[in-house]
C-alpha positions as CSV (number, residue, x, y, z in Angstrom):
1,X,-30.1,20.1,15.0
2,X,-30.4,18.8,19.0
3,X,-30.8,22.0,21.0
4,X,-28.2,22.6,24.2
5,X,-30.8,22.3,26.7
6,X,-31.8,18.6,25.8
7,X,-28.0,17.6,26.1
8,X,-27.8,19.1,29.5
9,X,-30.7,17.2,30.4
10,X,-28.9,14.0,28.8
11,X,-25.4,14.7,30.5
12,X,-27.5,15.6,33.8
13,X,-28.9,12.0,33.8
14,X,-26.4,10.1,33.1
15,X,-23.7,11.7,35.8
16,X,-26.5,11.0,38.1
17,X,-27.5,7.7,37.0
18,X,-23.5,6.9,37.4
19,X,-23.7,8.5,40.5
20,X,-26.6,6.6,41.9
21,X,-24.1,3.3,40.8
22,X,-21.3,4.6,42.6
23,X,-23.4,5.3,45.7
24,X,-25.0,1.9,45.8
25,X,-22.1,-0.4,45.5
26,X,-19.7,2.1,47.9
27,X,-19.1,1.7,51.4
28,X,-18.7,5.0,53.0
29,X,-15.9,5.4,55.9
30,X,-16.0,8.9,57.8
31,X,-12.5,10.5,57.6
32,X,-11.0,12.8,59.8
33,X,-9.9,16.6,58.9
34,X,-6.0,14.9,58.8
35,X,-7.0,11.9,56.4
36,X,-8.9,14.3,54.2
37,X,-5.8,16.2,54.1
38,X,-3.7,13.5,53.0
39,X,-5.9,11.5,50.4
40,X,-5.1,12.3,46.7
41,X,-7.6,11.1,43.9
42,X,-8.2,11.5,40.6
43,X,-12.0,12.0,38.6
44,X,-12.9,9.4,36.5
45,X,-14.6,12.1,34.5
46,X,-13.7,15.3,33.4
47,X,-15.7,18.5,32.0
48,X,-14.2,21.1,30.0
49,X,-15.5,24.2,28.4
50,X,-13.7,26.3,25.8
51,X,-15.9,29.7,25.0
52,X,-15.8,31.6,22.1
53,X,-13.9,34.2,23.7
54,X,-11.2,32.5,25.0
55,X,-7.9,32.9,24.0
56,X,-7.0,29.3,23.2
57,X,-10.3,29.2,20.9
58,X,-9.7,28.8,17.3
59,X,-12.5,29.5,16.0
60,X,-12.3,32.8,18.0
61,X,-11.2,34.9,15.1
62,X,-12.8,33.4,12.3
63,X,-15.4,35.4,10.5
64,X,-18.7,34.2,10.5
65,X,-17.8,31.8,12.8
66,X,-16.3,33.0,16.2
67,X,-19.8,32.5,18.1
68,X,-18.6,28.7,19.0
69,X,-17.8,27.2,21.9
70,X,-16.5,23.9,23.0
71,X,-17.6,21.3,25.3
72,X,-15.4,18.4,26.2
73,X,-16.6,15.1,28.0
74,X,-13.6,13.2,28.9
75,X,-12.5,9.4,30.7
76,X,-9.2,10.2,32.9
77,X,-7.9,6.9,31.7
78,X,-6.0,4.3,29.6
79,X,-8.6,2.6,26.8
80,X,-7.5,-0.6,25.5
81,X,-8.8,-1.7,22.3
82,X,-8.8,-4.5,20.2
83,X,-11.0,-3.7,17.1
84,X,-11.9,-5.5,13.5
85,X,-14.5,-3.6,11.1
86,X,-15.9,-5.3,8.0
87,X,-17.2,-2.7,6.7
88,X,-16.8,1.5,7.7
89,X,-19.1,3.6,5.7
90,X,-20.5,6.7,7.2
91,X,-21.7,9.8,5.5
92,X,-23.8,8.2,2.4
93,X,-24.6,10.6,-0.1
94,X,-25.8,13.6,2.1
95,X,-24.3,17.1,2.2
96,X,-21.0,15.7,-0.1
97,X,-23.1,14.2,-2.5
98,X,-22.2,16.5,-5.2
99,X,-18.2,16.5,-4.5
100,X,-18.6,12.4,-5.8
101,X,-21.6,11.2,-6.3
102,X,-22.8,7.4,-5.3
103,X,-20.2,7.3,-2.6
104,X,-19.6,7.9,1.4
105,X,-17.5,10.1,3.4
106,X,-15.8,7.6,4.7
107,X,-15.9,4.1,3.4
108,X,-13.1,1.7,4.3
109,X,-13.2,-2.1,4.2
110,X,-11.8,-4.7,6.4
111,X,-10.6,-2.0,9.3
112,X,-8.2,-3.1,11.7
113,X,-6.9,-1.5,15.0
114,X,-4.6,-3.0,17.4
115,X,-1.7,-2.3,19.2
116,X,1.7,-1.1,17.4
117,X,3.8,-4.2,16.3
118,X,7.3,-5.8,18.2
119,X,9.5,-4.5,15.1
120,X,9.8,-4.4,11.4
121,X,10.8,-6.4,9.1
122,X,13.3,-5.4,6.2
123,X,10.8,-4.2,3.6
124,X,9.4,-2.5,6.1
125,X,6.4,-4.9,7.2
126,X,5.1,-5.0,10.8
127,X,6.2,-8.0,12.5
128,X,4.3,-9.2,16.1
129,X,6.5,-11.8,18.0
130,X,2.8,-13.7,19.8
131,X,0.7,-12.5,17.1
132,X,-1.5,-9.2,16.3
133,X,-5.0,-10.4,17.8
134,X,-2.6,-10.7,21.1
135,X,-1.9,-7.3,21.2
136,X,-4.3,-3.6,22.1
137,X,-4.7,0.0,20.9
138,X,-3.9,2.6,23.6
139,X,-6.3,5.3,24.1
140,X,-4.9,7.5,26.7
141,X,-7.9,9.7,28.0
142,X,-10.3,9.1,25.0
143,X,-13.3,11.8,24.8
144,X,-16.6,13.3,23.0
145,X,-16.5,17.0,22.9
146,X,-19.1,19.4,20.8
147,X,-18.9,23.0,19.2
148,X,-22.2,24.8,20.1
149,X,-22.6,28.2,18.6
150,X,-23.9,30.8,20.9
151,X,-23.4,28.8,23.9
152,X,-24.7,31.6,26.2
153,X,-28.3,32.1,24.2
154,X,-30.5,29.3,25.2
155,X,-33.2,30.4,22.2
156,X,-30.0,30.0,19.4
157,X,-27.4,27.8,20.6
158,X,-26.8,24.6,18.9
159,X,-25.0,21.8,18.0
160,X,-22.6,22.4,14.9
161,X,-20.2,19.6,15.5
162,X,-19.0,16.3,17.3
163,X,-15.9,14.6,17.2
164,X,-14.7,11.7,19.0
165,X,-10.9,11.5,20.4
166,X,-8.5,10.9,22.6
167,X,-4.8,13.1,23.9
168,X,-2.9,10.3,23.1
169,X,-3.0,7.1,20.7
170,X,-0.7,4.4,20.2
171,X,-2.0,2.1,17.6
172,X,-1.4,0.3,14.3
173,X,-4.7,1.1,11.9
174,X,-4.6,-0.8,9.0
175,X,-7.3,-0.5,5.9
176,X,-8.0,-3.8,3.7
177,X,-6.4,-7.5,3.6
178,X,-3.7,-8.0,1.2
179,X,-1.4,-5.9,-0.5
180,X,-2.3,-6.3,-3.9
181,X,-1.3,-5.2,-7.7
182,X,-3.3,-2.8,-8.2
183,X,-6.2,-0.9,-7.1
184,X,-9.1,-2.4,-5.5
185,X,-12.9,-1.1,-5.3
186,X,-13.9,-4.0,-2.7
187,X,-10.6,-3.6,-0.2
188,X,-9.3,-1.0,1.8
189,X,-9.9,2.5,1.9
190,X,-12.1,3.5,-1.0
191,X,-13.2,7.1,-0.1
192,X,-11.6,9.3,3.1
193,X,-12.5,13.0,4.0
194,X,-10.1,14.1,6.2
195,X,-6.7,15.6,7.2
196,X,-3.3,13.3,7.1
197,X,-0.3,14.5,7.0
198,X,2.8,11.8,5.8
199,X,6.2,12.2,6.7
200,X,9.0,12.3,4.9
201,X,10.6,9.5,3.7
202,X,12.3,7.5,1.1
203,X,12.5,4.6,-1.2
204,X,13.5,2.8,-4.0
205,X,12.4,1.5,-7.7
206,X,14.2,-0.6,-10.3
207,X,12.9,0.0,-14.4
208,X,11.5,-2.2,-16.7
209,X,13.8,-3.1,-19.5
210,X,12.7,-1.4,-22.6
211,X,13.9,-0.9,-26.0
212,X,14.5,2.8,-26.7
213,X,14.4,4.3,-30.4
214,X,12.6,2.3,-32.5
215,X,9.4,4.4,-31.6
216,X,8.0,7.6,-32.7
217,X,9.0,10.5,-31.0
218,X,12.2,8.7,-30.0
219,X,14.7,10.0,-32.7
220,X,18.1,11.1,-31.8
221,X,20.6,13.4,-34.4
222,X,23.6,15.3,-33.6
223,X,27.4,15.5,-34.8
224,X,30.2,12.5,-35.2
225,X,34.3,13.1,-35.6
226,X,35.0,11.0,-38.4
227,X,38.8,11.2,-37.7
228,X,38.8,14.3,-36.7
229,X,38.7,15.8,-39.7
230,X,35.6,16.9,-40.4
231,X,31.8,16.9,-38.3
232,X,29.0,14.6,-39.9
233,X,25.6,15.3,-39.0
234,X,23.3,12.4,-38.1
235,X,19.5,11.8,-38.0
236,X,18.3,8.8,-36.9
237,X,15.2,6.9,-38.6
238,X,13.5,4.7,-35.9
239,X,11.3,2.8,-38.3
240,X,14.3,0.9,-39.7
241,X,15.7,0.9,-36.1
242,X,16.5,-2.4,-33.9
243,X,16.6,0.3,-30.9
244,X,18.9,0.7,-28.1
245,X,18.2,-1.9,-25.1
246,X,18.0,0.1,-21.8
247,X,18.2,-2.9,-18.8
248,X,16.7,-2.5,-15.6
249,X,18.1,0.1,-13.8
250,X,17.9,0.9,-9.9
251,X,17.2,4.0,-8.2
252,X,16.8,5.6,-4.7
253,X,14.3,8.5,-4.2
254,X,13.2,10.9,-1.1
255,X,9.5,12.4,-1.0
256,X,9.0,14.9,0.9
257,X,6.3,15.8,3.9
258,X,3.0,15.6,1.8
259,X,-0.9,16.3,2.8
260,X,-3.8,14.4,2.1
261,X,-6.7,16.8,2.6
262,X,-9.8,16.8,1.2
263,X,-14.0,15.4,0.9
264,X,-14.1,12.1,-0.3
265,X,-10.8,11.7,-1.6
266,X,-9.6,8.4,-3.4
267,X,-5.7,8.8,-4.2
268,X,-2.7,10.8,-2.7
269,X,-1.3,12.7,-4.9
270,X,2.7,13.4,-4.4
271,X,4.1,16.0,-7.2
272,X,8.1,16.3,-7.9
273,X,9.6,13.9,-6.4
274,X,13.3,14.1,-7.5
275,X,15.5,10.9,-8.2
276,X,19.0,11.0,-10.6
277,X,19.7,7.5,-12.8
278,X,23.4,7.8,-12.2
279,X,24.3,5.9,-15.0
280,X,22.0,3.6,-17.9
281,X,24.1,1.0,-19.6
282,X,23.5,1.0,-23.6
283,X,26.1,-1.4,-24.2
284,X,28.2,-4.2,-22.8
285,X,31.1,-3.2,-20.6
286,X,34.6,-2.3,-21.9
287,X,36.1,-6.5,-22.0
288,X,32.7,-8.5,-21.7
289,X,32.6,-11.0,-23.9
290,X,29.4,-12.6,-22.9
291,X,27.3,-10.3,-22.6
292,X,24.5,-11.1,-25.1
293,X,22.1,-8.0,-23.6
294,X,22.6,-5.7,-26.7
295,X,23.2,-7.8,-29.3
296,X,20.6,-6.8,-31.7
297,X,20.9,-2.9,-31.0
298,X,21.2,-1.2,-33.8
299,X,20.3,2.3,-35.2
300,X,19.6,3.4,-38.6
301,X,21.0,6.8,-39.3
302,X,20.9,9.3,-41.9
303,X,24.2,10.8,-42.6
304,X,23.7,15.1,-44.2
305,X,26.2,17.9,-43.8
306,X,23.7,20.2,-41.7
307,X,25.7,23.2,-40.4
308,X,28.8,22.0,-42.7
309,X,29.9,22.9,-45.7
310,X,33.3,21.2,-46.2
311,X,34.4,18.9,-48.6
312,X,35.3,16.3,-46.3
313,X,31.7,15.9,-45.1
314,X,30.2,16.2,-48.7
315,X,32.4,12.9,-49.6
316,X,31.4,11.3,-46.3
317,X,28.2,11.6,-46.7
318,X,28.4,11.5,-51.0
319,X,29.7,8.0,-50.4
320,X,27.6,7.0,-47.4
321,X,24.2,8.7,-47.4
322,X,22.8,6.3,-44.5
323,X,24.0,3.0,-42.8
324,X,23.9,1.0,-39.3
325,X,25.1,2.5,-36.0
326,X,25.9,0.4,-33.0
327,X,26.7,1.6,-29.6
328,X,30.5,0.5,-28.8
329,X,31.1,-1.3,-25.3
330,X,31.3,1.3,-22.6
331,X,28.3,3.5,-23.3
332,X,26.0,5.0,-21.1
333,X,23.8,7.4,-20.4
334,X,24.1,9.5,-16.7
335,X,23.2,11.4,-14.3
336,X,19.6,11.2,-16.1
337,X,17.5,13.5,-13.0
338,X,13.7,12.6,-13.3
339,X,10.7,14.2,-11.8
340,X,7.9,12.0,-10.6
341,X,4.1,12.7,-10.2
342,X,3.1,9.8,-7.9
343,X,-0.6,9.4,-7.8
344,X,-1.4,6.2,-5.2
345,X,-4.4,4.8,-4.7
346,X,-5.6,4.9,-0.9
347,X,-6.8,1.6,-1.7
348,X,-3.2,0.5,-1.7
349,X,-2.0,2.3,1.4
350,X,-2.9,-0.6,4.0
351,X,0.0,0.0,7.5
352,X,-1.3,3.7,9.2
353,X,0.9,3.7,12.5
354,X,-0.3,6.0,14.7
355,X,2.1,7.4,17.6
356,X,1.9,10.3,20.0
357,X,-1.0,12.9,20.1
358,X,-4.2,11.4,18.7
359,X,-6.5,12.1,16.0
360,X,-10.2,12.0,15.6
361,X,-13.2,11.6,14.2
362,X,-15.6,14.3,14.2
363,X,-19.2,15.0,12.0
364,X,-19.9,18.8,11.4
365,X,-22.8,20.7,10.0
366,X,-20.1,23.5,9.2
367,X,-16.2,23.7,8.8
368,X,-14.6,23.7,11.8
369,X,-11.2,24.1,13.6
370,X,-11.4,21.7,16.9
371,X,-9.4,22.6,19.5
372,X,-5.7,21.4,18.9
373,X,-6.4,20.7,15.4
374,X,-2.9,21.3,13.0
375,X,-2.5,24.7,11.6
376,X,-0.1,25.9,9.5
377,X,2.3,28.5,10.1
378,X,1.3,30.6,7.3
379,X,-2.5,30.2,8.1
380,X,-2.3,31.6,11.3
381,X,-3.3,35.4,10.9
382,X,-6.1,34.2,8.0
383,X,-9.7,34.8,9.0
384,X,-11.5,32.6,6.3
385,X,-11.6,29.1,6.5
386,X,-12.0,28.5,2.7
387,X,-8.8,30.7,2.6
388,X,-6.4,28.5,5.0
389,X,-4.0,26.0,2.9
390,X,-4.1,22.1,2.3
391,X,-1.9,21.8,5.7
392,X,-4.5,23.1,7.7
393,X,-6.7,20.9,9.6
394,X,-10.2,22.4,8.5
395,X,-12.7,19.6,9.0
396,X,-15.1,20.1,6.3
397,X,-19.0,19.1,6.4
398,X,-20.3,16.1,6.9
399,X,-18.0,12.9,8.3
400,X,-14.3,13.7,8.8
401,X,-11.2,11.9,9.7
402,X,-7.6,13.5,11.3
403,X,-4.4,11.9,12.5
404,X,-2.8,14.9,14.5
405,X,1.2,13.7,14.0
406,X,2.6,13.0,10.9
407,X,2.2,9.5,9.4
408,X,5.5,7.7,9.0
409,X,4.5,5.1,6.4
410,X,8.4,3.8,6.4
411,X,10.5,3.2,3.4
412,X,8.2,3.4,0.2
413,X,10.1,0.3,-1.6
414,X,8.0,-0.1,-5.2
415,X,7.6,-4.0,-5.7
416,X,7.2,-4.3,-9.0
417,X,9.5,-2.9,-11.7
418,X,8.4,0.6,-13.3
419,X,7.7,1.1,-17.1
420,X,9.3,4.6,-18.1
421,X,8.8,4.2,-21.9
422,X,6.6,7.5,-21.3
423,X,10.1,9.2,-20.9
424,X,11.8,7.9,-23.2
425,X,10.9,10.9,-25.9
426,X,12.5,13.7,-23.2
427,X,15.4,11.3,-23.1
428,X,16.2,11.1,-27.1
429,X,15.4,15.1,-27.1
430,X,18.0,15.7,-24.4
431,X,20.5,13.3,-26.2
432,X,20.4,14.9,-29.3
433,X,20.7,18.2,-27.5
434,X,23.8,16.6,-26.1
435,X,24.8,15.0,-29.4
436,X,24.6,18.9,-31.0
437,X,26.2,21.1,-28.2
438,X,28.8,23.5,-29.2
439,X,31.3,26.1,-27.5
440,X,31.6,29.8,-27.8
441,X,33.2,29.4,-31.6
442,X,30.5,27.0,-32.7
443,X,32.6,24.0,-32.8
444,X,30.6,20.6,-31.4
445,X,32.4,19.6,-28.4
446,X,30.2,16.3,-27.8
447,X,30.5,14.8,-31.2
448,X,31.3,10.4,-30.9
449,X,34.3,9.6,-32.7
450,X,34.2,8.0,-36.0
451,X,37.0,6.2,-37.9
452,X,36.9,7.3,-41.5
453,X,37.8,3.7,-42.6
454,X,34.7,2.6,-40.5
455,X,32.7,4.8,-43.3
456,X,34.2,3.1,-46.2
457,X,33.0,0.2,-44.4
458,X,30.0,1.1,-44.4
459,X,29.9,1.2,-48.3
460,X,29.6,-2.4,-48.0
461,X,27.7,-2.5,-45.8
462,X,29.1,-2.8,-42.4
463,X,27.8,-1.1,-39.2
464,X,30.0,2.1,-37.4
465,X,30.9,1.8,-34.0
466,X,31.5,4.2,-31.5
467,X,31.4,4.7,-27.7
468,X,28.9,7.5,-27.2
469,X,28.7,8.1,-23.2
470,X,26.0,11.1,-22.7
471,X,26.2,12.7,-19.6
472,X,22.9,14.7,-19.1
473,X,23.4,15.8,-15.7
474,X,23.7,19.3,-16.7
475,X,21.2,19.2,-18.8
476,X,18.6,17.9,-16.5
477,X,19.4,19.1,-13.1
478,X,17.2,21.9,-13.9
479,X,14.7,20.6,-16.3
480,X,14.5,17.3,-15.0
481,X,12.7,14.6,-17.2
482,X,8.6,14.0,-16.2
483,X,7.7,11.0,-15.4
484,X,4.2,9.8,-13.9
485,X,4.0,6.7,-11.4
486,X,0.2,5.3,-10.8
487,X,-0.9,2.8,-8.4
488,X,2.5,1.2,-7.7
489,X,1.9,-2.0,-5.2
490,X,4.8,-0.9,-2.1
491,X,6.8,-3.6,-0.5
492,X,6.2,-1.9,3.2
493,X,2.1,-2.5,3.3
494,X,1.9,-6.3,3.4
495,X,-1.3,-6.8,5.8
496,X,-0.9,-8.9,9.4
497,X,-3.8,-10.3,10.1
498,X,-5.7,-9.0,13.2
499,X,-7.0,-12.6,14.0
500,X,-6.4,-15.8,15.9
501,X,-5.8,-19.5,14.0
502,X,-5.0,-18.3,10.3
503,X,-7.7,-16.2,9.7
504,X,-7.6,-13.1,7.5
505,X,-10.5,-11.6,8.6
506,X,-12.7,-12.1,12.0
């Protein structure tokens, strides 16, 4: 580690040598007592020192650690910068080896940083009227600052930290070239350790048609009125099932203020986010004629007298053991609530805007909280730093990365359709719990309606209709269905280039 004194002698040689600059290339004009009095100025440099006593310290109560002090080196100006970076990696094997092996703390291809863009467009892409090259970063008072433990023992101080910042930053970072399909080991951010915090926000998704009960796992049973005058039980037998068709359905969602934290990370991970289908179509409309969506639906059900002893069933069923089912026009399913598990690649997260107080990027031998790092309201009283939770800016060993505000990554708009066959054996389990619901007396108060000529029908082999529509919404506002989305491509991260004359990359 570099000892204090040889810093001092660094800091002491520069300031002169800048000095010495100043002196040379200045004209110096003797004022009187009155002029000094009325010229103003400002440094072009600032020094700052925060000791381990002081009250505004955080580190000042931490165990272990409250022997650290900080030294701040800062330009009393506006930086404007215009930056592209191949290739970021910093932190190559080293102290995080072991957390993931054969990687960097921060590795990040095809960087960009420029200045925010004119406006938006309506997915949600940045739009720049004269181009992004043609536009700057704003660094408002950028600086270096390091945390020296026992700053007032020259035989023990050193060096445990630096981080490199700024008290304000206006900025649009982005992290790869194109906004691809899937997940890419050669673009964008592969690994990060560091602190991000994303705002809330929302979005939407539309489903993949699917065919639903004709798989294992995706049986449905339950109770039908035939003519209301008796209750037939019903199993059905998806291996001599057509299936139901469920279309492409949309759906808006909300996700709430999440954390990225962590050494070498490689996804954000969002947990529970809550959506409701408000209502799936499983057959035509009530008076379409053209619809030709359904037209092969068709379940094969088993017909028994579970829970019914009568006569009625026992000739219903005597006569028609099994036969065809088919959805009548009208029926849906609603209010389906899901809860989603969204794991995203950081690979695929591309537009970082970054507004308001800035963020940093520090290297520590030890975990650290810098001055004005984020802390949590429930962390504040705790002592240990391994204690404090994932919304606590703790930079950890090694390389670390923090954006101070929250992240608003705009509307979260999925671009291609999701696949939800994965829920599809909750949703035939919460049917048939539907299908078999029954009041105080035991009577089923959900049962479709059956025409008892549609059963001698079926002798001869035609299908039974009925208009089943399941509304679930009781049944899953509490225990909503689980679902898990991975590596979704978003509408809102398309990549501008940062370049002039149609490049992609300069």
């Amino acid at each position: 580690m570099f000892k204090l004194n040889q810093f001092n002698i660094a800091l002491f040689s520069l300031s002169m040598g800048c000095f010495g600059i100043a002196y040379a290339n200045s004209n110096l004009v003797a004022l009187t007592d009155e002029q000094l009095a009325a010229t103003t100025g400002q440094a072009l440099m600032s020094l700052g020192y925060l000791a381990p006593t002081d009250s505004a310290n955080p580190m000042k109560n931490i165990t272990g650690s409250n022997n650290i002090g900080f030294y701040k080196l800062g330009l009393e100006a506006e930086l404007e910068l215009n930056a592209n970076i191949k290739n970021l990696q910093l932190g190559c094997g080293g102290v995080n080896n072991s957390v993931k092996s054969d990687s960097c703390d921060i590795d990040i291809k095809n960087l960009s940083l420029s200045g925010l863009p004119d406006s938006y467009d309506g997915n949600g892409n940045p739009v720049y009227n004269n181009g992004r090259a043609s536009t700057s970063a704003t660094l408002t008072n950028p600086f270096i600052e390091f945390a020296i433990s026992n700053p007032d023992k020259s035989s023990t101080r050193e060096v445990k930290g630096i981080r490199f910042s700024a008290e304000k930053i206006n900025a649009l970072l982005t992290a790869g070239l194109a906004n691809s399909t899937s997940a890419s080991t050669t673009d964008g951010i592969q690994t990060l350790s560091g602190f991000m915090q994303i705002a809330q926000t929302s979005g939407t998704a539309s489903t993949k048609p699917i065919t639903f009960g004709n798989a294992s796992g995706q049986a449905i049973n339950g109770y039908a009125d035939v003519s209301g005058l008796t209750d037939v039980h019903f199993d059905s037998d998806p291996s001599k099932s057509s299936g139901i068709t469920i279309p492409s359905v949309s759906t808006g969602f909300t996700v709430n203020a999440f954390t990225i934290n962590g050494v070498r990370k490689t996804q954000a991970e969002v947990r529970n986010i809550r959506t409701t289908i408000s209502s799936i179509p499983i057959a035509p409309a009530v008076g379409n004629t053209t619809d030709t969506t359904f037209a092969n639906d068709k379940l094969y059900v088993n017909l028994n007298c579970t829970g019914n002893t009568g006569f009625l069933c026992g000739l219903a069923t005597g006569l028609v053991p099994n036969t065809s089912f088919i959805m009548d026009k009208g029926s849906d399913i609603s209010n389906l609530s899901l809860s989603i598990d969204f794991f995203q690649s950081l690979s695929m997260i591309h537009n970082i805007p970054l507004t308001g107080n800035g963020g940093y990027l520090s290297l520590q031998s030890t975990a650290l909280l810098w001055p004005g790092a984020t802390i949590a309201s429930g962390d504040t009283g705790i002592r240990d730093l391994s204690s404090m939770s994932a919304n606590t800016d703790v930079a950890r060993p090694g390389w670390w990365m923090s954006f101070s505000n929250p992240v608003q990554l705009g509307q979260l708009n999925v671009q291609q359709q999701v696949d939800i066959s994965a829920v599809l054996p909750q949703v035939a389990t919460l049917v048939s719990n539907y299908l078999s619901a029954t009041d105080a007396s035991g009577n089923n108060i959900n049962a479709p309606y059956v025409n008892f000529g549609q059963v001698i029908g079926a002798l001869v082999g035609s299908p039974i209709y009925s208009k089943l529509n399941v509304d679930l919404g009781s049944y899953t506002a509490t225990n909503p269905a689980k679902l898990v989305l991975t590596d979704q491509q978003l509408k809102n991260q398309g990549v501008v280039a940062n370049c002039y004359g149609g490049l992609k990359f300069c």
